[in-house]
C-alpha positions in Angstrom: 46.0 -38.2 -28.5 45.3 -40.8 -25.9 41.7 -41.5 -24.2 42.8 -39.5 -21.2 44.0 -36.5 -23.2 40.6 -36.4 -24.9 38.4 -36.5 -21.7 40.4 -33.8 -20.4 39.9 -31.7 -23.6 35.9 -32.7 -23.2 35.6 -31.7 -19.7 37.3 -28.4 -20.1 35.5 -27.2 -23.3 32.5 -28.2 -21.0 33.7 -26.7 -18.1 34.2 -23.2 -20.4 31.2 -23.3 -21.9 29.0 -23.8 -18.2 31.0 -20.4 -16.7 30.4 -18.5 -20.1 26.6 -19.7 -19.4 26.4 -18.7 -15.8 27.9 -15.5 -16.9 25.5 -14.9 -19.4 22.5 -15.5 -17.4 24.7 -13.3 -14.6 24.5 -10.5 -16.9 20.9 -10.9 -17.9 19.8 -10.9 -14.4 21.9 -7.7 -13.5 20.4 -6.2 -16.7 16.9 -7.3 -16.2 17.0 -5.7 -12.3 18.1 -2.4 -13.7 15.5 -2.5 -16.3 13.2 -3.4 -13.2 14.2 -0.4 -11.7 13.8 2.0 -13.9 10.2 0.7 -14.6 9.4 1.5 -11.1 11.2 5.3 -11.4 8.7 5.6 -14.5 6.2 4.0 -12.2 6.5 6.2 -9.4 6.4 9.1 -11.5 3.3 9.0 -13.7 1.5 8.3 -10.5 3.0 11.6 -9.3 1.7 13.4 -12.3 -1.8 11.7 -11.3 -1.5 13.0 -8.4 -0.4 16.4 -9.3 -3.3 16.5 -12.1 -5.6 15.5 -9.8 -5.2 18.4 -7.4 -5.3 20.9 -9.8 -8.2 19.7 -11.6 -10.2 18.5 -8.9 -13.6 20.5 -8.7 -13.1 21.3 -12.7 -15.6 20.1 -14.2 -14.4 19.6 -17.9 -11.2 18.6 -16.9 -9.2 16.4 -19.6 -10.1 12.9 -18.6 -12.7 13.9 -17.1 -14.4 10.0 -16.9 -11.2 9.0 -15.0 -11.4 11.8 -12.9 -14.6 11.1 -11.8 -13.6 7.5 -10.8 -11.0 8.6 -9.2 -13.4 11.2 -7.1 -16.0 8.4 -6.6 -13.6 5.6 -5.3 -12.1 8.0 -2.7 -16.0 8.4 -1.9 -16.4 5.2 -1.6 -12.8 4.7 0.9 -14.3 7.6 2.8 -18.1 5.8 3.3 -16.4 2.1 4.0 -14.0 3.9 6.7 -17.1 5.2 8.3 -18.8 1.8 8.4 -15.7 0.5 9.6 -15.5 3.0 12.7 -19.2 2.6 13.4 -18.9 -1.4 13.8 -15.9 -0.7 16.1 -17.8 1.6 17.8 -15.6 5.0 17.3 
């Protein structure tokens, strides 16, 4: 096998092993955006079960969870008082 031969031989083996790479990493990334989007279905969903939860057990008072409950109840307070402040300095 001349010098030539061999480089030839060299770049191609190089050349397959680069586009089995970039097809790898292809993969992964398809594979890591569908894992990303099941994440946010499972996402989406346990904040609909807070939701859900949180309007039937709303005025309950010994709800399961209740501690998170009441922070929940006491933030939305809170959103309520600092959207009146924020009406009253516009002057609404």
């Amino acid at each position: 096998m001349d010098f030539f031969e061999k480089v030839t031989d060299t770049v191609t083996a190089k050349g397959r092993e680069a586009a089995d790479k970039a097809r790898e990493m292809a993969e992964i990334a398809r594979l890591k955006s569908q894992i990303a989007s099941c994440e946010e279905v499972i996402k989406k969903n346990y904040l609909e079960i807070g939701r859900l939860f949180m309007e039937q057990y709303k005025d309950a008072q010994d709800a399961p969870f209740e501690k998170q409950r009441r922070a929940i109840l006491n933030a939305q307070a809170g959103v309520e008082d600092l959207q009146k402040k924020i009406r009253r300095i516009k002057g609404l």
